[in-house]
N, CA, C and O atoms as CSV, one atom per row, in Angstrom:
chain,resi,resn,atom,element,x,y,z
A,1,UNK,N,N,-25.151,-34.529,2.147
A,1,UNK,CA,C,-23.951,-33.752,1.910
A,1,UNK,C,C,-24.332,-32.267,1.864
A,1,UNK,O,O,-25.194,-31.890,1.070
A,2,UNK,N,N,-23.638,-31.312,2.795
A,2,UNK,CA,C,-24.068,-29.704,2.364
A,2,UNK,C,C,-23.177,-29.390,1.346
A,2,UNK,O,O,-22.223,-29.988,0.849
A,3,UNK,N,N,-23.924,-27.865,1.067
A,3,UNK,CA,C,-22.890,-27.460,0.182
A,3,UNK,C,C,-22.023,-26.446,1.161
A,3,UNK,O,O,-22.079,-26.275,2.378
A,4,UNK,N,N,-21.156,-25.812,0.082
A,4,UNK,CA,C,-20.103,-24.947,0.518
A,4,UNK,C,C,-20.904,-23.704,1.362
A,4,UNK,O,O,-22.119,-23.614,1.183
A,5,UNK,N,N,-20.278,-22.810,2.217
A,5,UNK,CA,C,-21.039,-21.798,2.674
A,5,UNK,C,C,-21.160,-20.581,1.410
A,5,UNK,O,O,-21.921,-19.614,1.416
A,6,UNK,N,N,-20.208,-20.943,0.394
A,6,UNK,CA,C,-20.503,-19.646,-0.414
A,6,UNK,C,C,-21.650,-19.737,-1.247
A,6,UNK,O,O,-22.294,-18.742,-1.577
A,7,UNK,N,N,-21.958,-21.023,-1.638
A,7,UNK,CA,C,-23.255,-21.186,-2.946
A,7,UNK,C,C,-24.791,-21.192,-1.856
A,7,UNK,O,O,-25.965,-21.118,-2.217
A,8,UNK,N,N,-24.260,-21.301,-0.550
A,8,UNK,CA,C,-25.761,-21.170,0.128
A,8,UNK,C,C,-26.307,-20.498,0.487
A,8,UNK,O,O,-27.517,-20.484,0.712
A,9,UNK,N,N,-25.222,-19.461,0.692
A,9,UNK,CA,C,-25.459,-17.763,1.470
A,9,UNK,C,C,-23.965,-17.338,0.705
A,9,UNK,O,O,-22.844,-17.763,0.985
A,10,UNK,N,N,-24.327,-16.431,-0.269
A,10,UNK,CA,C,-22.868,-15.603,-0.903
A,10,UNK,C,C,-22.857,-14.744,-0.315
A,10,UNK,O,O,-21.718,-14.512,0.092
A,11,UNK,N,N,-23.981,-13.657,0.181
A,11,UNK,CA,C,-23.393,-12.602,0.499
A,11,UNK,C,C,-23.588,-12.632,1.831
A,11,UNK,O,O,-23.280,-11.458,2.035
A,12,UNK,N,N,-23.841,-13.023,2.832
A,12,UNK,CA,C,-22.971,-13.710,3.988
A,12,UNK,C,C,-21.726,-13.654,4.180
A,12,UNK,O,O,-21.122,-12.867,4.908
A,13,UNK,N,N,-21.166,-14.779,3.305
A,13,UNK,CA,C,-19.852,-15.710,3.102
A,13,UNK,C,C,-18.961,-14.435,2.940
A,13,UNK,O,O,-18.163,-14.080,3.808
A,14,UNK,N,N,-19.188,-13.679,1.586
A,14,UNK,CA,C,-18.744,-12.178,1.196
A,14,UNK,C,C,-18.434,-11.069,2.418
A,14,UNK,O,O,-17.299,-10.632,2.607
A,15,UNK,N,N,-19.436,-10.726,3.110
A,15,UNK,CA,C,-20.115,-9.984,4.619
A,15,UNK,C,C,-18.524,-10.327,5.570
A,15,UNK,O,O,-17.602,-9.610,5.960
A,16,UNK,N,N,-18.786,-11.583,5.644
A,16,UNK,CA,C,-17.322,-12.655,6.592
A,16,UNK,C,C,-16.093,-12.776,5.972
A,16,UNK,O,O,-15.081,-13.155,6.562
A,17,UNK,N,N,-16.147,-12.438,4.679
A,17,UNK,CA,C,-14.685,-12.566,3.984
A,17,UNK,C,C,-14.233,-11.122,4.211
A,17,UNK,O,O,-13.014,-11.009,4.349
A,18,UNK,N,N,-14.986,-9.933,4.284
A,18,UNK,CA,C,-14.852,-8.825,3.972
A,18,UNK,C,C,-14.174,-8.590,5.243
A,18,UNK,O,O,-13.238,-7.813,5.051
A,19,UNK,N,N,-14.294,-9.046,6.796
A,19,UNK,CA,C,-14.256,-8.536,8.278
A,19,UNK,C,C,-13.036,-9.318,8.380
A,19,UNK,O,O,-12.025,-8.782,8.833
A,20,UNK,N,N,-13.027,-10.615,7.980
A,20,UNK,CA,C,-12.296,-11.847,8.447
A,20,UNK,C,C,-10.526,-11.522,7.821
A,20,UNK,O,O,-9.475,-11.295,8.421
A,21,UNK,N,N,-10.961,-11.671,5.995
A,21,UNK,CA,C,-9.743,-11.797,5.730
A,21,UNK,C,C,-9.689,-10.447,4.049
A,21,UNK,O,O,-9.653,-10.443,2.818
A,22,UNK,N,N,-9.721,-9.505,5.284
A,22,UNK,CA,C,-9.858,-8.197,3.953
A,22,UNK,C,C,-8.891,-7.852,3.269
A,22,UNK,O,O,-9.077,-6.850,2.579
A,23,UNK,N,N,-7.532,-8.519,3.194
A,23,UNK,CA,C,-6.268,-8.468,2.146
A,23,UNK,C,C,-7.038,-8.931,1.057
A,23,UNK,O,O,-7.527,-8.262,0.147
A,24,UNK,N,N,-7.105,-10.445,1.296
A,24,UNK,CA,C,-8.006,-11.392,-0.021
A,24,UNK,C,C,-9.179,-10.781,-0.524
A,24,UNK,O,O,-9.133,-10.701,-1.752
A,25,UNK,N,N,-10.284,-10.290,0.009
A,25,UNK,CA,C,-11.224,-10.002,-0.090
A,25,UNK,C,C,-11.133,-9.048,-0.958
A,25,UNK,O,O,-11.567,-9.260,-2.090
A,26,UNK,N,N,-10.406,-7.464,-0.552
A,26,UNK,CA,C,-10.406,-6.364,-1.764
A,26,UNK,C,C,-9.236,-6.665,-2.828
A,26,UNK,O,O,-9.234,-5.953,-3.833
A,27,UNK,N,N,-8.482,-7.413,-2.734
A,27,UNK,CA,C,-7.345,-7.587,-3.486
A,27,UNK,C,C,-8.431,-8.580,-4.830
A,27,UNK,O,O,-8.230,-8.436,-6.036
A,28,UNK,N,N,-9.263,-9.299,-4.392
A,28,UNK,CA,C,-10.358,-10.114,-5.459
A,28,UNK,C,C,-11.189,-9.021,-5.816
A,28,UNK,O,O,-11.585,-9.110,-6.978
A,29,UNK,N,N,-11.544,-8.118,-5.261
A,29,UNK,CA,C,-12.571,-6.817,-5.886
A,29,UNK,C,C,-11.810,-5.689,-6.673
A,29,UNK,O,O,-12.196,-4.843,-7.479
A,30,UNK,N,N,-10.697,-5.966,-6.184
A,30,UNK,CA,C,-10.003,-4.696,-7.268
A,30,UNK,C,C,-8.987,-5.480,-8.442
A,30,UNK,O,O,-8.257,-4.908,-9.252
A,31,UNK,N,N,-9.155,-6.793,-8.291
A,31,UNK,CA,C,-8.884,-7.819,-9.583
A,31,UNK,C,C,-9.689,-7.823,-10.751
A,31,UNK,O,O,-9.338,-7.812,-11.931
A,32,UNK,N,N,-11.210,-7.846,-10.072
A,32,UNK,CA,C,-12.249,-8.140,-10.392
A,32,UNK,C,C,-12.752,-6.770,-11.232
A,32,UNK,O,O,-13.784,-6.908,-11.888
A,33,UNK,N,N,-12.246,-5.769,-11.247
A,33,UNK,CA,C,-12.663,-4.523,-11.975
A,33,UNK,C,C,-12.123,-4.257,-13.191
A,33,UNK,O,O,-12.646,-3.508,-14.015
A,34,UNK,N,N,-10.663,-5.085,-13.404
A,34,UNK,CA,C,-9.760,-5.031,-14.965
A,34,UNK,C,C,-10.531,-5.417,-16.058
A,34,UNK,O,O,-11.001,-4.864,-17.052
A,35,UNK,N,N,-10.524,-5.980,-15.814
A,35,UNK,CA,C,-11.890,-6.667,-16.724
A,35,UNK,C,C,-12.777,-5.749,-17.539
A,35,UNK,O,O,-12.771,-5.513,-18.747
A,36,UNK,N,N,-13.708,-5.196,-16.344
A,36,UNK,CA,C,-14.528,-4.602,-16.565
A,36,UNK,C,C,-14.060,-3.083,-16.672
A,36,UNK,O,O,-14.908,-2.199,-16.795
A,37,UNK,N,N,-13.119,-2.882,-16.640
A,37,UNK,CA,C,-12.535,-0.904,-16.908
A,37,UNK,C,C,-12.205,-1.299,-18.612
A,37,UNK,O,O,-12.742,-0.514,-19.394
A,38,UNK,N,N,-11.364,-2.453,-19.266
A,38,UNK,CA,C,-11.370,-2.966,-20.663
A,38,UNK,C,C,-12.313,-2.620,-21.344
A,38,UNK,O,O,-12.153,-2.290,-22.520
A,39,UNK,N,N,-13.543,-2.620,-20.725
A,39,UNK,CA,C,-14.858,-2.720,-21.238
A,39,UNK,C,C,-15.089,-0.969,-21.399
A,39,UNK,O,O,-15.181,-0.354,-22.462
A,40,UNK,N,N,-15.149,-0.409,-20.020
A,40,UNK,CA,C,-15.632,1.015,-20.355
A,40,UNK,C,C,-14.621,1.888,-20.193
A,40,UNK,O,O,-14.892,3.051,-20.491
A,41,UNK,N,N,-13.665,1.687,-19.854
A,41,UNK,CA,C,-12.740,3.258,-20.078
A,41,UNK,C,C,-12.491,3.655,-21.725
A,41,UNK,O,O,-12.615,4.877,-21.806
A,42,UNK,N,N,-12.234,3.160,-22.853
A,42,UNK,CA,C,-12.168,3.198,-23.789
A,42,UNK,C,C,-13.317,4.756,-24.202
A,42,UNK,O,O,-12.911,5.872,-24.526
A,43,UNK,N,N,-14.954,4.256,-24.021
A,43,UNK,CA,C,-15.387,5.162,-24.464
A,43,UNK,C,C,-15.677,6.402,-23.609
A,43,UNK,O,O,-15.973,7.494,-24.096
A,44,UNK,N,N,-15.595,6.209,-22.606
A,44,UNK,CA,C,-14.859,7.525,-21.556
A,44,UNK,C,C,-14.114,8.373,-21.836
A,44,UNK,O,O,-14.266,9.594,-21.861
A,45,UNK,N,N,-12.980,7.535,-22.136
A,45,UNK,CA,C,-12.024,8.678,-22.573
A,45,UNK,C,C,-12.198,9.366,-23.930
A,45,UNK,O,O,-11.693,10.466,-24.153
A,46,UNK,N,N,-12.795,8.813,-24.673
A,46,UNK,CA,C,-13.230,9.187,-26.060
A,46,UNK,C,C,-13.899,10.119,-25.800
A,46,UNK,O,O,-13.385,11.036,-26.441
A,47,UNK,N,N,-15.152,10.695,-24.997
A,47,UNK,CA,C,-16.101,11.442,-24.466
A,47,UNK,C,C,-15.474,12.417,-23.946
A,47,UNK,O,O,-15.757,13.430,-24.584
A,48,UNK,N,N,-14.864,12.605,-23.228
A,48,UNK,CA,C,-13.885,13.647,-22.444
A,48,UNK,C,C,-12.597,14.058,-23.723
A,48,UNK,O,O,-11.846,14.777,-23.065
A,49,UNK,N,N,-12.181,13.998,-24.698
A,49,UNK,CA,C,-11.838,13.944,-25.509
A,49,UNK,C,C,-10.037,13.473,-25.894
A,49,UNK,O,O,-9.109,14.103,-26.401
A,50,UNK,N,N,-10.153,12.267,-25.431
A,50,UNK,CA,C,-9.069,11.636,-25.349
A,50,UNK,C,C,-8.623,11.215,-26.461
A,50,UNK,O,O,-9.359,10.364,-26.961
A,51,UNK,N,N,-7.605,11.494,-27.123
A,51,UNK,CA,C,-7.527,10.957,-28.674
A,51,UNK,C,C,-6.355,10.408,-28.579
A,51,UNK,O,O,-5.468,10.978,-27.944
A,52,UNK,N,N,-6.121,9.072,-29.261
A,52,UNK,CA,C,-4.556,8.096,-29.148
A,52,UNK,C,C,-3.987,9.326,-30.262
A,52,UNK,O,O,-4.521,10.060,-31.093
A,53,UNK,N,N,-2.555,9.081,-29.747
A,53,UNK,CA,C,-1.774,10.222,-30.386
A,53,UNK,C,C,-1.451,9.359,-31.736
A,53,UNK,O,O,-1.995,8.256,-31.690
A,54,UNK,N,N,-0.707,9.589,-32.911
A,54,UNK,CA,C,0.043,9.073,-33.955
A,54,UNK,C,C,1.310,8.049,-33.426
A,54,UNK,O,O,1.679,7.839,-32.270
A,55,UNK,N,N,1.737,7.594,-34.472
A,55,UNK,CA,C,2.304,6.639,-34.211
A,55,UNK,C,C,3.942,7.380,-33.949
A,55,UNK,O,O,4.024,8.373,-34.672
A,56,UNK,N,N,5.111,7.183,-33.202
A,56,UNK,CA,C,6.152,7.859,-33.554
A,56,UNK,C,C,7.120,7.331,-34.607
A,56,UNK,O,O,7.587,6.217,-34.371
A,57,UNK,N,N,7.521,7.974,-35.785
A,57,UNK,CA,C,7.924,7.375,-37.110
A,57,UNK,C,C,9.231,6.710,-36.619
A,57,UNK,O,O,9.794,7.230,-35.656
A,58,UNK,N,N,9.801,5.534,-37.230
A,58,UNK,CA,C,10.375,4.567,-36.576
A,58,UNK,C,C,11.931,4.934,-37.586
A,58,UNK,O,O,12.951,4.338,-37.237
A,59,UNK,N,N,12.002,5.772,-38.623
A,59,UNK,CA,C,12.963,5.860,-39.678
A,59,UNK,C,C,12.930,8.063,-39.983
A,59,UNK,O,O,12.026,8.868,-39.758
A,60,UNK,N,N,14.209,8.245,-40.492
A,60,UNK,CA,C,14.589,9.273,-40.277
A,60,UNK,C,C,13.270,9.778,-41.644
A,60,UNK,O,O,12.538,8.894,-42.088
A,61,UNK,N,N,13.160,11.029,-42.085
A,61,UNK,CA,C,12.691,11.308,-43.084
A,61,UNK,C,C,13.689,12.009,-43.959
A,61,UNK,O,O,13.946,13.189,-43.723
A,62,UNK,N,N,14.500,11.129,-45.341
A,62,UNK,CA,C,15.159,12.187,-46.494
A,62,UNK,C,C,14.967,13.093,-47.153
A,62,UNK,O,O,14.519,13.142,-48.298
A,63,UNK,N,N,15.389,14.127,-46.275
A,63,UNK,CA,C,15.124,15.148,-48.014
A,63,UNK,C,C,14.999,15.160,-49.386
A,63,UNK,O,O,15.704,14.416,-50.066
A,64,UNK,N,N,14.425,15.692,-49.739
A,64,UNK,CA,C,15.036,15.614,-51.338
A,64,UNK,C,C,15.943,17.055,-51.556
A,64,UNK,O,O,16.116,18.071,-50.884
A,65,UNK,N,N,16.419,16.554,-52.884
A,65,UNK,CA,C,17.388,17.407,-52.899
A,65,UNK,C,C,18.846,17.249,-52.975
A,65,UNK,O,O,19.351,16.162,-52.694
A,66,UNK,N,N,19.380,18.001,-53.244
A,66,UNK,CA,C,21.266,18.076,-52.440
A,66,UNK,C,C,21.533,17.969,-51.354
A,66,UNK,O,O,20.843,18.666,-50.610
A,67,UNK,N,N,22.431,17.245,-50.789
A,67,UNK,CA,C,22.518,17.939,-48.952
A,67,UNK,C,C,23.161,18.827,-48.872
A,67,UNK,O,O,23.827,19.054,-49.882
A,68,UNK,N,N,23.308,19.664,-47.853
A,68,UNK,CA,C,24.130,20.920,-47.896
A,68,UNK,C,C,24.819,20.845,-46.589
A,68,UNK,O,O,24.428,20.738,-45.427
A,69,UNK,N,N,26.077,20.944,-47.215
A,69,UNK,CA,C,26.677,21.100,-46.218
A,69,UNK,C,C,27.339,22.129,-45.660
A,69,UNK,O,O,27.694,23.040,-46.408
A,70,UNK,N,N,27.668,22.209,-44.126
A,70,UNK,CA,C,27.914,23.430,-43.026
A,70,UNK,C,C,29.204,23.637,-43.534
A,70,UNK,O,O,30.068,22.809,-43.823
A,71,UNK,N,N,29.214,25.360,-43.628
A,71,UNK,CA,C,30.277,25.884,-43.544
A,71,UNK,C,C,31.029,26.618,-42.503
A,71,UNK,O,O,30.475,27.343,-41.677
A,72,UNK,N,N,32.689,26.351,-42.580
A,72,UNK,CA,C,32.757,27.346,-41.085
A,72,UNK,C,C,33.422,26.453,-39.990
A,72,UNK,O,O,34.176,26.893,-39.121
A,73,UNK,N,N,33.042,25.097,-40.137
A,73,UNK,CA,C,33.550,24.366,-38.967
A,73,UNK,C,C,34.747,23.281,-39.087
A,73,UNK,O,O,34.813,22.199,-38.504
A,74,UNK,N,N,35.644,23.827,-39.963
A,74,UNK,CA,C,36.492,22.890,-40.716
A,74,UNK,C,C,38.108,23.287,-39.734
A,74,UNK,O,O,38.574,24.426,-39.750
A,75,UNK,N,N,38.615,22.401,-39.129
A,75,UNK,CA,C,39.975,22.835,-38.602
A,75,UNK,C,C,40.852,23.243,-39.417
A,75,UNK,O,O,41.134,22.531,-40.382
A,76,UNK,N,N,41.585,24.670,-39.189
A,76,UNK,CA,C,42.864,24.943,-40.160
A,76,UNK,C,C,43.433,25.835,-38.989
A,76,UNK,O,O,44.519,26.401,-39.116
């Protein structure tokens, strides 16, 4: 029984996938990089000085105090 052409010669098989059917081929190499950008963009951007911003506050902030209210805009 042989084996497959990829486990006997990969980069061959790779070489022929690359000429043959290069949609599949880079569409699996630029799959194949998510992964690995997870891994290092993080401290990249940290280095170049990328800082996650704050969170945006999800609720108004109350004064303290009285409220004051506008004068001036009352119909008469």
């Amino acid at each position: 029984m042989s084996t497959p052409q990829f486990w006997s010669t990969p980069l061959r098989y790779i070489r022929w996938a690359s000429h043959e059917k290069p949609a599949i081929f880079f569409s699996l190499v630029i799959g194949s990089m998510g992964p690995v950008a997870l891994v290092t963009l993080p401290p990249i951007r940290r280095y170049f000085g990328d800082v996650t911003p704050e969170q945006v506050p999800l609720t108004y902030p109350i004064p303290s105090g009285p409220r004051v209210i506008p004068q001036g805009y009352d119909d008469q």
